[in-house]
N, C-alpha and C positions, 0 to 999 in steps of 0.2 A: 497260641496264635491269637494275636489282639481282635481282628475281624477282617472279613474280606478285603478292604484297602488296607491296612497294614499288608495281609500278606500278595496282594499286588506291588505296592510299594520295594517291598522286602525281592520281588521278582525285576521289576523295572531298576532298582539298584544293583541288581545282580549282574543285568544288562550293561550297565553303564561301566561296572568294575570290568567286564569282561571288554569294553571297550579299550580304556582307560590303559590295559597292560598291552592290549595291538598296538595302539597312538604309540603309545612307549618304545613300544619294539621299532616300530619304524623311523622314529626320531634317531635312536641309539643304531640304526643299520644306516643312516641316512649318505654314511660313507662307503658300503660296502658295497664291491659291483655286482651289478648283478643283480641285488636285492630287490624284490618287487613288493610292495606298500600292501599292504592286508589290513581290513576290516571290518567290519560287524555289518551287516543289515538293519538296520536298528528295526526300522518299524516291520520288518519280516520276523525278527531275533524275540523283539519286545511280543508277537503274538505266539511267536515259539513256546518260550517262555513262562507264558500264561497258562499255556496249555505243559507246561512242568517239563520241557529239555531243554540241554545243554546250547552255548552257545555254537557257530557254527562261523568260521572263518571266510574271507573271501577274498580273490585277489580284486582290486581295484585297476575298474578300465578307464581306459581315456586319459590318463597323466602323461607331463611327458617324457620318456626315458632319456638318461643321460649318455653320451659317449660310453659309459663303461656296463651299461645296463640294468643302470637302478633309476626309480622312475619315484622316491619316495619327495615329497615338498614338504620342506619345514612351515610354510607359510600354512598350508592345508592341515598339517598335521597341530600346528600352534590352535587353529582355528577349533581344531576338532577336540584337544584337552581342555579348550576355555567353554567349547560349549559343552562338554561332559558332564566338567565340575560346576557348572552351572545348575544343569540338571541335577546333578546328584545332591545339590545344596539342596535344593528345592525338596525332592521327595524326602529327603534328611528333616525337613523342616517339617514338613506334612506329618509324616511320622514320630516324630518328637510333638507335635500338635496332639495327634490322636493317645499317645501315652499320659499328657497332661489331663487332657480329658477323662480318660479311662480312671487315673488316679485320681482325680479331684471326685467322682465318682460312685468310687471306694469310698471316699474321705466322706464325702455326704451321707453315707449310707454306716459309716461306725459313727457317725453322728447323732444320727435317729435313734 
């Protein structure tokens, strides 16, 4: 383990994947009757998490159901994989940060 924000990072991304496959599911149901929209908690999931369990599912209230009774929005769902992968750039990036660091580091130090 690199140090505590890697292995936060390494958790917060965990998060995001586990988003990332609901968004999916419900995009890919978005025809199905009946089908109800599930999602992550994030900032409940992300303290979950921290504290080392698994993700936990949830149905989404407040949307609005169709004649056939699926209640999933591509528009909300669009919305939720572009802020995802936003996120996960980000911590990908932090993470890739702290590895440069750690190695350049090393480097200095078979330097000496």
């Amino acid at each position: 383990m690199l140090d505590p924000l890697a292995s936060q990072l390494e958790r917060f991304m965990s998060v995001l994947v586990a988003r990332q496959s609901l968004v999916s599911a419900n995009i890919a149901n978005a025809d199905t009757p009946g089908y109800k929209t599930v999602d992550v908690d994030f900032q409940a999931e992300l303290r979950r998490q921290l504290g080392g369990s698994g993700p936990v599912r949830v149905e989404v209230e407040g949307l609005q159901v169709k004649n056939d009774g699926n209640n999933v929005s591509i528009d909300r769902e669009a919305r939720l994989l572009a802020e995802n992968s936003l996120r996960f750039n980000i911590a990908a990036q932090i993470l890739r940060s702290q590895i440069r660091t750690m190695r350049a580091a090393i480097q200095e130090g078979r330097n000496s």
